[in-house]
C-alpha positions in Angstrom: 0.0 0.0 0.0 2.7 2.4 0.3 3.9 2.5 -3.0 0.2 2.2 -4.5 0.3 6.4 -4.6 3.7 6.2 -6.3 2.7 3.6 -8.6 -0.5 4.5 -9.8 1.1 8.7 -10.2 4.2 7.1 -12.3 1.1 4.9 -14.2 -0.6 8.1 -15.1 2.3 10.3 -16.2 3.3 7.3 -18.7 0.1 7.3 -20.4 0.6 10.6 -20.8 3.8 10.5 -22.2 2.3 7.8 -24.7 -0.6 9.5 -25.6 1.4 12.5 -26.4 3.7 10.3 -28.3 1.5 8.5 -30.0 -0.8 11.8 -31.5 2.5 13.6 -32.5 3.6 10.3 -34.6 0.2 10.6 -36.0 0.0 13.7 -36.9 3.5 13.8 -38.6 2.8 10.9 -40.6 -0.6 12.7 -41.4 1.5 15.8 -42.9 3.6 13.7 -45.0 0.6 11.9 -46.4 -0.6 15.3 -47.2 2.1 17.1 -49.1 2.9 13.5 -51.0 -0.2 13.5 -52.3 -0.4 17.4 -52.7 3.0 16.8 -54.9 1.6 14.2 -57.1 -1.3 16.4 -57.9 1.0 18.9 -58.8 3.4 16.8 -61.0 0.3 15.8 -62.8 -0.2 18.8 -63.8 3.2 19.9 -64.4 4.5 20.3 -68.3 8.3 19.5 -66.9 10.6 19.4 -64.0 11.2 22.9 -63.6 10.1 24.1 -60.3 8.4 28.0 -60.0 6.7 30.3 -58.2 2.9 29.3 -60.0 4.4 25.3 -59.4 4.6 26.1 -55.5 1.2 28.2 -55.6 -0.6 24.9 -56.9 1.7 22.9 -55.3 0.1 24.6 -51.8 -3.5 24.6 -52.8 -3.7 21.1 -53.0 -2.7 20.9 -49.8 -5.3 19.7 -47.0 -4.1 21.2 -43.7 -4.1 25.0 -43.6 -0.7 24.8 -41.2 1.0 23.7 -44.0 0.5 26.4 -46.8 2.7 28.3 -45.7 5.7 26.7 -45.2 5.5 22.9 -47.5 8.1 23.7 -50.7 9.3 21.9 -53.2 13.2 20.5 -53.3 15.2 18.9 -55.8 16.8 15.7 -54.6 19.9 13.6 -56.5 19.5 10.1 -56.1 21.5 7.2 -57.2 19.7 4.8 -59.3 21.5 1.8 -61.6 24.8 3.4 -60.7 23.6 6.7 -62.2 22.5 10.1 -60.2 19.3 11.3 -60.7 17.3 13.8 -59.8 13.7 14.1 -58.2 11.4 16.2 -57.0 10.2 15.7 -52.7 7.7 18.0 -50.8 8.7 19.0 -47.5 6.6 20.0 -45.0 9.2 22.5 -43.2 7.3 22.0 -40.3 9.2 22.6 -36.5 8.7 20.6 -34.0 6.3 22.9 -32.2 4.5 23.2 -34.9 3.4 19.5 -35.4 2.9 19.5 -31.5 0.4 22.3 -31.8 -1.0 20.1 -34.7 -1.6 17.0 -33.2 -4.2 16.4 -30.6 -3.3 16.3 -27.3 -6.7 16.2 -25.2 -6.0 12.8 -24.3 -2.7 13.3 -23.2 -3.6 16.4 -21.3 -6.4 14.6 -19.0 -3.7 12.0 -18.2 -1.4 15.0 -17.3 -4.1 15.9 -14.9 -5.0 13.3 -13.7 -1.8 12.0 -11.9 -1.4 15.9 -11.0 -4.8 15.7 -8.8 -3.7 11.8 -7.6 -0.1 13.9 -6.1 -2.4 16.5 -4.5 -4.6 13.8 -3.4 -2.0 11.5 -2.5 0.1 14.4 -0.5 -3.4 15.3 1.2 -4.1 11.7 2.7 -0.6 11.3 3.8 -0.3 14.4 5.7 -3.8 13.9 7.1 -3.5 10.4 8.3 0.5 10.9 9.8 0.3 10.2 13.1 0.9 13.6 15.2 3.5 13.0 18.5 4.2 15.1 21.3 7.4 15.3 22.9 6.5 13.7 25.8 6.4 10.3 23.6 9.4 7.7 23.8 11.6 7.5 20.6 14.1 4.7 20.2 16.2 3.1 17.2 13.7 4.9 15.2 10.2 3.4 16.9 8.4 6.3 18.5 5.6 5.7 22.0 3.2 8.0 22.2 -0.2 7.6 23.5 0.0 4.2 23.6 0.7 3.8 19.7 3.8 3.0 18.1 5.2 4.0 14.4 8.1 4.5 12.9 10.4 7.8 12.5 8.6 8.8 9.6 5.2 8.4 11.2 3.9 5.0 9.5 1.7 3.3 12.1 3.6 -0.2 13.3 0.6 -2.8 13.8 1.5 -5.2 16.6 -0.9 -7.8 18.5 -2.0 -6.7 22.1 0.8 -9.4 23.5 3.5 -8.0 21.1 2.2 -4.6 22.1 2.7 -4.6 25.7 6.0 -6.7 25.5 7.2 -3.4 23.3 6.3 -0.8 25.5 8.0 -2.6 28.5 11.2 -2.7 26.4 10.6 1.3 25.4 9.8 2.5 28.8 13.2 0.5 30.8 15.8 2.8 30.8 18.0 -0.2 29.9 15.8 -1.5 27.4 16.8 -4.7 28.9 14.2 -7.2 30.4 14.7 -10.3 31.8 13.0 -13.3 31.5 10.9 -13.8 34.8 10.1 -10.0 34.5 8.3 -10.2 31.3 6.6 -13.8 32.2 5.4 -11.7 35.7 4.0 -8.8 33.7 2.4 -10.7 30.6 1.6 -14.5 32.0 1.0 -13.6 35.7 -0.7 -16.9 36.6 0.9 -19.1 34.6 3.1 -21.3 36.6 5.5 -21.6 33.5 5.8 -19.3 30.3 8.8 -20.1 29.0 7.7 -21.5 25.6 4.8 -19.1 25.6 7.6 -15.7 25.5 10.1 -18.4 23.4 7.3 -17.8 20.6 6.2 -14.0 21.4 9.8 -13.2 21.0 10.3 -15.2 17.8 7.1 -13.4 16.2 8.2 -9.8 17.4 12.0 -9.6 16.3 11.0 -9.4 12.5 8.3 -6.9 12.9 11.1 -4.7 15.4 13.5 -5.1 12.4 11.4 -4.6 9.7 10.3 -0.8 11.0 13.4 0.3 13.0 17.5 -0.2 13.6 17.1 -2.1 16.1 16.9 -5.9 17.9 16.3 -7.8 20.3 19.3 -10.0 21.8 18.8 -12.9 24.4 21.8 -13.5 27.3 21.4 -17.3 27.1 17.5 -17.1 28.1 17.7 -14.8 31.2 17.1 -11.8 29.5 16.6 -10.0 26.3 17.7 -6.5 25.3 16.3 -4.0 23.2 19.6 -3.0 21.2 20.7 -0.9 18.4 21.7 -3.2 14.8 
């Protein structure tokens, strides 16, 4: 879940960059349709190869796209054909890239632009909302903060513990020592249960990767007697 805001806003800025992509690729293969086929209409009509001013006016009217009837010409090309040079009339569209940007349509990519723009806000909104607020009275330790009976992390995520795993926590936060030993904790947790050994074996067991996963720090055991809470 706590990449999901990430994901999704790096999901929508791709589309965007692909829609955008895509609709400029479009549109410039759209322009060179155009003045290809404004340039056959034009050699049609042409008695020779010799380009001038009236063979660019026609040339431009049979253009389809009004961007373009301004600045599509006319070039002479030399080509190689059967090991001889030729040449050949091309149109060019003489077109920046601005231009064909303005050109193309870019609606789609635009509401995908604005989309993951309002997911940040949103995103950035819920996050600040929903991070835990602690007072400087709470306990902070290796990177766990204890304040009003809740424990997160440095950054403020929440750390979700069992009631057990909860109270076994705080008694390591509140010691000075962080340092507990073993007929302490059974006193405090399993007070009439004649023997709890394999009971806090287990509790330890399930704690020490959920201590590790959100903090720097560990718990150590002194050959069963006691376990500290100690920095990695």
């Amino acid at each position: 879940m706590k990449i999901l805001p990430y994901t999704m806003f790096c999901f929508l800025v791709l589309c965007a960059v692909c829609s955008a992509t895509t609709s400029f690729r479009r549109t410039e293969a759209r322009i060179a349709q155009d003045v290809n086929q404004a340039l056959q209409q034009t050699l049609a009509q042409m008695s020779g190869h010799v380009v001038t001013q009236d063979t660019i006016q026609c040339y431009r009217n049979f253009l389809t796209i009004p961007q373009l009837r301004d600045t599509a010409g006319i070039a002479m090309r030399t080509v190689r054909r059967d090991e001889r040079l030729e040449t050949e009339l091309v149109a060019e569209a003489n077109c920046s890239f601005s231009t064909t940007f303005r050109m193309s349509d870019q609606r789609a990519s635009a509401s995908f632009l604005m989309a993951s723009l309002l997911w940040l806000l949103g995103s950035m909104w819920y996050v600040r909302r929903n991070k835990p607020q602690y007072i400087a009275r709470g306990v902070s330790y290796g990177g766990i903060i204890f304040c009003d009976d809740k424990f997160a992390t440095q950054s403020g995520e929440p750390i979700h513990l069992t009631p057990m795993q909860h109270s076994l926590l705080e008694m390591f936060m509140t010691t000075d020592t962080h340092t507990l030993s073993k007929q302490d904790i059974c006193d405090r947790l399993w007070p009439k249960k004649p023997d709890a050994s394999d009971t806090l074996y287990t509790l330890i067991r399930r704690i020490k990767p959920v201590i590790e996963c959100h903090s720097n720090l560990k718990i150590e055991s002194d050959r069963g007697k006691s376990y500290a809470l100690v920095l990695r």
